[in-house]
C-alpha positions in Angstrom: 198.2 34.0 227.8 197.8 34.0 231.8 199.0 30.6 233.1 197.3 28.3 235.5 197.2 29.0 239.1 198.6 25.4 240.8 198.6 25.3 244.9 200.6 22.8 246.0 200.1 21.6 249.3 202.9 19.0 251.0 204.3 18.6 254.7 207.8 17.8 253.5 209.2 20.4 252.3 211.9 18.6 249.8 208.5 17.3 247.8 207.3 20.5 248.2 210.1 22.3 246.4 210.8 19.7 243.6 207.1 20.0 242.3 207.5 24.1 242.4 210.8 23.4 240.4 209.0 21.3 238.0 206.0 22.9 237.0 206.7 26.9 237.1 207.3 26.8 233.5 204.5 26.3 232.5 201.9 27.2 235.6 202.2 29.9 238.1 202.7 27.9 241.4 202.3 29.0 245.1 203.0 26.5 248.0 202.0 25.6 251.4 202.8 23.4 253.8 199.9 22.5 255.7 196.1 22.9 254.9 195.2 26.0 257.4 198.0 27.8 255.2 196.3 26.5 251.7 192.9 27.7 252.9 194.3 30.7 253.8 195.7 30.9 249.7 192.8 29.4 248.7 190.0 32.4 250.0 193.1 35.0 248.7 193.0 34.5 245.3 191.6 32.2 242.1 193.1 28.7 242.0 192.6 27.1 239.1 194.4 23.8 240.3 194.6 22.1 244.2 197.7 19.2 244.3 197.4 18.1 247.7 199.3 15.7 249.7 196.8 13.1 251.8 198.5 12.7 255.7 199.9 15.5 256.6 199.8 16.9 260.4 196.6 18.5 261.7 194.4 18.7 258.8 194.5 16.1 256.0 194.1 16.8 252.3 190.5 15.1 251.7 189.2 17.3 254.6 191.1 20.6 253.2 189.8 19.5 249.5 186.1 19.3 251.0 186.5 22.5 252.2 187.9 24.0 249.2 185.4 22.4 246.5 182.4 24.2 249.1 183.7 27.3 248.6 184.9 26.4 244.7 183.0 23.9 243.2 184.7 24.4 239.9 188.4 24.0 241.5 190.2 20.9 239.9 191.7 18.9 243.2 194.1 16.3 243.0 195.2 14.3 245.4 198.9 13.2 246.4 199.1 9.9 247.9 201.3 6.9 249.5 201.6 3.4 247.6 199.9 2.0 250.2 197.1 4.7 250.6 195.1 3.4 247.2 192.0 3.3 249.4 192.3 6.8 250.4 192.8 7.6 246.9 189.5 6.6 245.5 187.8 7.8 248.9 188.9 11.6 247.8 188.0 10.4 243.9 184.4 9.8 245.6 184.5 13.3 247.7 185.2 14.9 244.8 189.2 14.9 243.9 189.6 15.4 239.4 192.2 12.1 240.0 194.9 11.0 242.1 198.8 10.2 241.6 200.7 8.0 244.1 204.3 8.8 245.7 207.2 9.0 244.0 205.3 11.4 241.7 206.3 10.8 238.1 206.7 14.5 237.0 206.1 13.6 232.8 202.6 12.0 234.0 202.2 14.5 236.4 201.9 17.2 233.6 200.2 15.3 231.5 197.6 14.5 234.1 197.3 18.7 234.4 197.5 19.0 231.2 194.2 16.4 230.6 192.0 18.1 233.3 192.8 21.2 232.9 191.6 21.0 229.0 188.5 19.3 230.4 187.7 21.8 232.8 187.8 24.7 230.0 185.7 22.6 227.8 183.1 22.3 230.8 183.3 26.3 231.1 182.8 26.8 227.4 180.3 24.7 227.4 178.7 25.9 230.6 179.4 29.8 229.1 177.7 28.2 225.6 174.3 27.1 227.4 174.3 30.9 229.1 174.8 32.7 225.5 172.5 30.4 224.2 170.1 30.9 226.6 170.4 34.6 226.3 170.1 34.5 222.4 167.6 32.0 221.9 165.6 32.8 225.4 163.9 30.3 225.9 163.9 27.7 223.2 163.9 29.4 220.1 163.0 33.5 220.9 166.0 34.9 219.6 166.8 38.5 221.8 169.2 40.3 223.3 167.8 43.7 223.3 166.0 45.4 227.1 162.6 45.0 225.2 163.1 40.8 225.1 165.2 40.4 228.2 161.6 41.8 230.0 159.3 39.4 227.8 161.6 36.6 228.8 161.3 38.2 232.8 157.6 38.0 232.4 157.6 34.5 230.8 159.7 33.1 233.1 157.1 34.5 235.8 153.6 33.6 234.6 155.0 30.3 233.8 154.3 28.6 236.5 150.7 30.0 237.1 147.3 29.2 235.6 146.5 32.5 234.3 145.0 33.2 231.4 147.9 34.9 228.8 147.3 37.9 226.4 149.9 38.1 223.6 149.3 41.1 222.3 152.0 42.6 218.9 152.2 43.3 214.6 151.9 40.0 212.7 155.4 38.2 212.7 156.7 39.1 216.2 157.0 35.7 217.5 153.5 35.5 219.3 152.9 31.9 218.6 156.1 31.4 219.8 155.8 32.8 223.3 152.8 31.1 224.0 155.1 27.5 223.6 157.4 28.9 225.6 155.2 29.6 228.6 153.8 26.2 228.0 157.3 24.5 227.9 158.3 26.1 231.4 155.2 25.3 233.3 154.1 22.4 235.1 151.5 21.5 231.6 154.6 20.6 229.4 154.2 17.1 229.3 150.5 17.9 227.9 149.1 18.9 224.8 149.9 22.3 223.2 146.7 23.0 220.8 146.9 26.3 218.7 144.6 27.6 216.5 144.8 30.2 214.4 141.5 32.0 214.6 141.3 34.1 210.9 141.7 31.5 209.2 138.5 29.7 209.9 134.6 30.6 209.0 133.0 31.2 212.7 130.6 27.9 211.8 133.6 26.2 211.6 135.5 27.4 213.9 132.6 26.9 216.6 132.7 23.3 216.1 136.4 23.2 215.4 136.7 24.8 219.6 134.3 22.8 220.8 133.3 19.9 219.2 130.2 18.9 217.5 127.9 15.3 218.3 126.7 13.2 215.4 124.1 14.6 213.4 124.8 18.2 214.8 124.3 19.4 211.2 124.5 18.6 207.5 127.8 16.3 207.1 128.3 16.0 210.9 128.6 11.7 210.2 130.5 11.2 213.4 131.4 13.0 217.0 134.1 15.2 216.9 136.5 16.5 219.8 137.7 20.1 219.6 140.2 21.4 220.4 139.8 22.1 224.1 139.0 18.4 224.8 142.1 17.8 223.0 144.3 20.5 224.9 142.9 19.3 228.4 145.5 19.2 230.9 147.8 21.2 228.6 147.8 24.8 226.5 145.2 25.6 224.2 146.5 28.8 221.8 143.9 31.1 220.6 145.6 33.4 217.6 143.9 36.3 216.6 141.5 36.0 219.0 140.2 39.8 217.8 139.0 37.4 214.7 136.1 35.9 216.8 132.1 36.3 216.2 130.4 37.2 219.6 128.6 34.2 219.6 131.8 32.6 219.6 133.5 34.8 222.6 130.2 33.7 224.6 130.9 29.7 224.7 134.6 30.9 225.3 133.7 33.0 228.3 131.5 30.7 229.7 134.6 27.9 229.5 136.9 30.2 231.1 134.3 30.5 233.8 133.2 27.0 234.4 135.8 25.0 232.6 133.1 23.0 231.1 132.3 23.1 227.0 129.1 21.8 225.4 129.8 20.1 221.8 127.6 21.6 219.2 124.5 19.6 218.8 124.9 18.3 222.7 123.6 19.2 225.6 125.8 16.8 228.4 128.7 19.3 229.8 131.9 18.1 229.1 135.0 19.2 232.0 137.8 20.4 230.2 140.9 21.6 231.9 143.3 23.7 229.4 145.1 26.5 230.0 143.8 29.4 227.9 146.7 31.8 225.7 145.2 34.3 223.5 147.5 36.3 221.2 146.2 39.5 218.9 147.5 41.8 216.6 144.8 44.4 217.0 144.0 46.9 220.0 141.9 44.7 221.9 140.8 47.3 224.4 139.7 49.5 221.3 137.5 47.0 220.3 135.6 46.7 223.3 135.5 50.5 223.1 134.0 50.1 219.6 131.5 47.5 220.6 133.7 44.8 218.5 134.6 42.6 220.9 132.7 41.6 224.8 134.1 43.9 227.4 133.9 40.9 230.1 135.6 38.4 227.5 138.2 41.0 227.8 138.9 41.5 231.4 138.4 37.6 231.3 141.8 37.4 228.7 143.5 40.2 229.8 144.7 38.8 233.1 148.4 39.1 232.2 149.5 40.9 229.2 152.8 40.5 227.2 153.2 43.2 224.6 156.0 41.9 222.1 157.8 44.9 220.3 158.3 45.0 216.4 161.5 44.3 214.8 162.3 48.2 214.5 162.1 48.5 217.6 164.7 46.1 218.3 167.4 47.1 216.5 170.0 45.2 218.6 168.5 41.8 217.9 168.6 42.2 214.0 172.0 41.1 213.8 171.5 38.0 215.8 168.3 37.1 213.9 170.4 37.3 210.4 172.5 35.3 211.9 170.4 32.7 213.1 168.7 32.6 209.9 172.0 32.4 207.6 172.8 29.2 209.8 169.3 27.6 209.5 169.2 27.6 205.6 172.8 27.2 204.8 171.9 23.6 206.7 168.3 23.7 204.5 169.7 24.3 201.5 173.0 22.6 201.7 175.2 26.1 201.2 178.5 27.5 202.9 177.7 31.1 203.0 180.3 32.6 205.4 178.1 36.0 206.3 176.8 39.6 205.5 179.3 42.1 204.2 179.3 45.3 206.5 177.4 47.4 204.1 174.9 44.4 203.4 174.4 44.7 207.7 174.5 48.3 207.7 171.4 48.3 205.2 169.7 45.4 206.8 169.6 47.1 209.7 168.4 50.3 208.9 165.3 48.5 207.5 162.1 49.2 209.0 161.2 45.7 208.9 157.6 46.1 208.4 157.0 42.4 208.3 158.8 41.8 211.4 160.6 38.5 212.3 158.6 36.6 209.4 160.1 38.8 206.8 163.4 39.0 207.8 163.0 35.3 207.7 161.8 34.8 204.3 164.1 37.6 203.3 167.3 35.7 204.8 166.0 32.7 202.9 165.6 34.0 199.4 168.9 35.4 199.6 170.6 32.3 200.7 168.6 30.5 198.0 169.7 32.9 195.1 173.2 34.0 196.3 176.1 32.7 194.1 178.9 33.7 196.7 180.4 33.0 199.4 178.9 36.3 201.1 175.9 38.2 201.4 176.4 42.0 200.0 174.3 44.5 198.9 173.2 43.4 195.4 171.6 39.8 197.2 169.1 42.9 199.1 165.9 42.9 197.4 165.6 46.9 195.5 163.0 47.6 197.6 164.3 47.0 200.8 167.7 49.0 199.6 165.6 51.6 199.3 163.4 52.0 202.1 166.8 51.6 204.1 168.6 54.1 201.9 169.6 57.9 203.7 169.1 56.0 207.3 171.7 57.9 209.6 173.7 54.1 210.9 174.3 54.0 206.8 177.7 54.5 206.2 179.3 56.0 203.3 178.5 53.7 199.8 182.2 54.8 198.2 184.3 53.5 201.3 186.0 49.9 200.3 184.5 46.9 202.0 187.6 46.5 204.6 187.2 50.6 205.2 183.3 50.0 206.1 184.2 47.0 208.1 187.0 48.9 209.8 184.3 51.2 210.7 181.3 49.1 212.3 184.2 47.6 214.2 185.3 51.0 215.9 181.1 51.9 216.2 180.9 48.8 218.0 184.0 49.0 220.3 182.4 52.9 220.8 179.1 51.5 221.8 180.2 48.7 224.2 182.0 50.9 226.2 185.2 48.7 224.9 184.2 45.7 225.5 185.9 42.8 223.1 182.9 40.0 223.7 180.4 42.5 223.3 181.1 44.0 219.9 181.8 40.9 218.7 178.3 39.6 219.7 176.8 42.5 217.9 178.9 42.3 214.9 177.6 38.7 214.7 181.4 36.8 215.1 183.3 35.4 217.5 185.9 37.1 219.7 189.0 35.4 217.6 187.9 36.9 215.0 186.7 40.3 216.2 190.9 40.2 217.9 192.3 39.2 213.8 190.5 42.2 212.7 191.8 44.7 215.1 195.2 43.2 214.4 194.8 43.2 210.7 193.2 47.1 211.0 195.6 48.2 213.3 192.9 49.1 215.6 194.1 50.0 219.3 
């Protein structure tokens, strides 16, 4: 394990040496005596740790720390002072300095005091490196993706954020669509409104005309009161249209004529109504064939298809599969009150030669019904539904069925040190555990 870099920074040479003496078991420890020397250490090499003195000739050791935190925010300072210097002390505390220690330094606190921020520092990293993973993983809230295809749908989220243009999520039914369309609403400047969605297929269009817009009293039979729809209700925020394809033409008129003059009439009314709601449309289908086909208005369409996100199927993303079982195991272990450890190699291996036809939605419900029914501590092949064993059966990533379950483990280890180029935190991310354990493994194999 690679020890802590300490500087230690002190005029008088005796202090100097007695603080080298003391710590270099357990840190490596340069010394300087004077601050144009330490900066000189300092832009050399990492420092994990600054112990400064506070008078010392020419520069002093708050005005060397400053300058050291602007070039290493993350460097833990502290500060060597005089009894009598307690106000300078909690000056450097205020500049910036981790804490302080006053002359004669008590060497047993002095190492304890490293000891202390130095274990707070790495927690503040790990967290720090937790929120990037995270943020990688879960991209934005809770789209789960690692793979080139999500990394650009994130890019173009994070980009059209900010905007009022109208959003086209176009992909296969249980890619995430409804999803993105939160997201984009989450990191734009309408988060603190309203996100409306509607999920277009699901309604009759008489319905789903009033449902959009509204209706007045009396509009038609059963119409007792007024009704808002649902872009009164989204103004100032996100309304989500899903399956948009779904729509009657009459319908995609009143929706074109909103987008155009941000105004709705409520069926039965005739008073325009100003509505202000962002408009995200998602579809499963080949909008642009529509129009082709005469299904669907050609200027609703150039209306929606302002910026276009195309989300890639689950096959298609073979990288993220792992992540997403993952994610999954986690969520209903919690539901369901269960301690299942994981997937066996050969229970990954067939999960992820599986077409996924269903997409993220299946391999949800699939991760579910096997947590549910599983009466071990791990997942392996005979908790796979038949029919996804065999429509994953004779893929090329399958490895051999009559290796042992440590000699297929072995295995997806080396393949996925082969396919990170070596790298440790890599092929442990893609196995799905952490780098301990990925390093207890290639102990325990004997893997180089």
């Amino acid at each position: 394990m690679t020890k802590p870099i300490v500087l230690i920074v002190d005029d008088e040479k005796s202090a100097r040496d007695g603080l080298v003496r003391a710590l270099r078991r357990n840190y490596r420890v340069l010394a300087a005596e004077n601050a144009t020397t330490a900066l000189e250490v300092l832009a050399s090499q990492k420092i994990d740790v600054l112990l400064s003195d506070v008078r010392m000739p020419g520069m002093d050791g708050i005005t060397l720390m400053q300058r050291a935190l602007a070039n290493n925010p993350a460097l833990v300072c502290i500060i060597l002072t005089a009894y009598g210097d307690v106000e300078l002390a909690v000056e450097a505390m205020q500049q910036g300095a981790t804490d302080f220690m006053t002359k004669p330094i008590n060497l047993d606190k002095l190492e304890l005091v490293l000891d202390r921020v130095l274990k707070a520092k790495k927690i503040e990293l790990e967290n720090e490196r937790l929120r990037e993973q995270l943020d990688d993983k879960y991209g934005l809230e809770n789209i789960i993706g690692r793979s080139p295809a999500m990394q650009e749908v994130f890019e173009t989220i994070r980009q059209v954020a900010g905007s009022r243009a109208t959003v086209l999520i176009q992909g296969e039914s249980g890619t995430g669509k409804e999803l993105v369309a939160k997201a984009i609403h989450q990191l734009g400047p309408r988060s603190k409104g309203p996100f409306v969605a509607v999920h277009c297929a699901a309604l009759s269009q008489n319905i789903l005309e009033s449902e959009l817009f509204g209706h007045e009293k009396g509009a038609f039979t059963g119409a007792m009161e007024r009704r808002i729809g649902r872009f009164e209700k989204a103004d100032g925020g996100s309304l989500f249209l899903d399956e948009i394809s779904e729509i009657d033409a009459s319908v995609q008129v009143k929706i074109l004529r909103t987008l155009e003059e941000r105004q709705i009439e409520r069926v039965g009314g005739d008073t325009p109504v100003d509505v202000d709601a962002r408009l995200i449309a998602a579809t499963n289908r080949d909008l642009k064939g529509m129009v082709d086909d005469g299904e669907f208005r050609e200027d609703l369409f150039y209306r929606l298809y302002v910026v276009v996100i195309n989300l890639p199927p689950l096959r298609d993303r073979q990288d993220d599969v792992l992540l997403l079982l993952n994610h999954y195991l986690a969520v209903f272990n919690e539901e369901n009150a269960k301690q299942i450890e994981g997937f066996t190699p050969a229970a990954y291996e067939t999960l992820a030669a599986y077409r996924w036809p269903g997409n993220i939605r299946e391999l949800r419900n699939l991760v579910e019904r096997m947590v549910v029914l599983s009466r071990g501590k791990v997942l392996d092949l005979q908790d796979i539904p038949a029919q996804v064993r065999e429509q994953a059966d004779g893929n090329e990533i399958r490895i051999d069925a009559d290796l042992t379950v440590d000699e297929m483990e072995r295995r997806m280890i080396i393949q996925a040190l082969e396919k990170t180029g070596g790298n440790r935190t890599k092929a442990a991310e893609k196995l799905g555990i952490s780098r301990r354990t990925l390093h207890r493994k290639l102990n325990e194999y004997g893997i180089a």
